[in-house]
N, C-alpha and C positions, 0 to 999 in steps of 0.2 A: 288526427286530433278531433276532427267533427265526429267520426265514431264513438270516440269518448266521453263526449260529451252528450250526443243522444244516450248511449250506454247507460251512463252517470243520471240523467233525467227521468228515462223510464225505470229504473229501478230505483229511484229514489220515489216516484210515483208508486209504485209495488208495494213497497217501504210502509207506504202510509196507506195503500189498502189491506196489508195483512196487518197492519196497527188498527185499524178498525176492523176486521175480521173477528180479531179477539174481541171486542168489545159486541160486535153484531155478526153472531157464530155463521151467518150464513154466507159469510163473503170469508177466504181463503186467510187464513192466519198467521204465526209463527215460520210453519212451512215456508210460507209465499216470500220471509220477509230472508230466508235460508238462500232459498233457490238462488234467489234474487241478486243477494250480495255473491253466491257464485259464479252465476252468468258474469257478474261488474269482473270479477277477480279475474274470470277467464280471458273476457275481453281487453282487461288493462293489463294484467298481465305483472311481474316484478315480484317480488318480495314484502314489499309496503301492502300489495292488496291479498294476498294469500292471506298476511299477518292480519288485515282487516277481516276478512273472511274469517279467520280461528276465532278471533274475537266473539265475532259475531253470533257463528256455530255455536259456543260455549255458550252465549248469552239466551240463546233460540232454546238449546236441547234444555239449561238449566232452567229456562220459564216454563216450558214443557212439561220438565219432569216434577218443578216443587207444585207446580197447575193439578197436572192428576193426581198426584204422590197426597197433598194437603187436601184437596178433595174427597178423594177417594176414602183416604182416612178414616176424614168425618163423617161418611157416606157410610160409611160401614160401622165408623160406632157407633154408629146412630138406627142400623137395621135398615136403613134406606134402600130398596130394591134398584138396580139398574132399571129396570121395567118404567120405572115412579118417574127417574130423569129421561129414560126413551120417551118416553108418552109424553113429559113437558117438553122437551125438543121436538116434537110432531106437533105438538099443538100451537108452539110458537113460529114454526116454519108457515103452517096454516093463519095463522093471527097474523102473521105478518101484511101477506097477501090481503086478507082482509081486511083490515085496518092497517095502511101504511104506516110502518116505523111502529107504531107505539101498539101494534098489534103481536110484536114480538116477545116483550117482556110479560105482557098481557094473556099472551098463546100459552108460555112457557109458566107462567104460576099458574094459570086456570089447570093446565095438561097433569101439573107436580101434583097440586090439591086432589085433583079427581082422582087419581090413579093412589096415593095416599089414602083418601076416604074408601076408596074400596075396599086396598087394605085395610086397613084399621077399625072400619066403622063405627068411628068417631069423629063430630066435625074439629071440637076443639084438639084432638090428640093429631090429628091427620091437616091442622092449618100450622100447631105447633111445630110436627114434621119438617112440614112444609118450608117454613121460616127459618128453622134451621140449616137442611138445604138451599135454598138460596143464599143464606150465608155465607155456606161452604163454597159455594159455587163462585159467589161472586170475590170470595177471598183470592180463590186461585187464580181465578182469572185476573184481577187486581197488579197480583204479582208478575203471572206474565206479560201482563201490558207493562210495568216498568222496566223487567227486562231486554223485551224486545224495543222499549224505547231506548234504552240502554246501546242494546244493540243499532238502533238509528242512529242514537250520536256516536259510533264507532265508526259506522257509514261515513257519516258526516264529514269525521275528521280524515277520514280517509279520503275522501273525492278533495278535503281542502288542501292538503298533503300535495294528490296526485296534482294538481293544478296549480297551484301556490306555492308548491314546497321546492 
């Protein structure tokens, strides 16, 4: 019983670092919150926690896939080069570091704009870009954070189940 409940603790703690993962791309996301409820399944072990885990999985891959799938979309109808979001992901990884926290959204629009205006050069066509992109982006991400919270109250109900039920 005490294994189960460490078990049940650190991956409920995992839980909520790859729920923030998604929100701040540099810490371990969706993945982490996957694994996580596998490790719990392996270690509790039955039928109740498999079924929590299918849950889960479903919840994780389908944030995943409408995440990239609705991004990517607009990313492309939009002519938006991969290069445009690599370079705002480098520049926010960097901005982080340099300005704690509030250097990451900061890195990541500076990195988008710049690599845009080079493109385009235009300021107002390459912030418009810009803006758009981050929309897209912050859409999807949106969505995968409800799912994977989704997927935490599946957790949820599962460890109240294994222990209560």
């Amino acid at each position: 019983m005490n294994t189960d409940i460490i078990t049940s603790v650190l991956v409920g703690l995992a839980i909520l670092v790859g729920c923030l993962g998604i929100i701040v791309p540099i810490l371990p996301g969706s993945i982490l919150i996957a694994i996580a409820v596998l490790v719990w399944a392996i270690v509790i072990g039955g039928p109740m926690a498999w079924i929590v885990f299918a849950v889960v999985a479903v919840c994780v891959a389908a944030g995943m896939s409408s995440s990239l799938v609705l991004t990517g979309r607009k990313l492309k109808s939009m002519e938006v080069p991969n290069t445009s979001v690599l370079l705002g992901g480098v520049l926010a990884v960097i901005g982080f570091f340099v300005i704690p926290v509030l250097g990451l959204p900061i890195g990541f629009v500076a990195g988008l704009f710049l690599a845009e205006y080079a493109r385009l050069k235009d300021t107002k066509t390459a912030w418009t870009s810009s803006w758009e992109s981050i929309k897209a982006i912050g859409l999807g991400a949106g969505i995968e954070f409800i799912l994977a919270l989704l997927a935490a109250i599946a957790y949820g109900i599962g460890v109240f189940i294994h222990f209560f039920g």
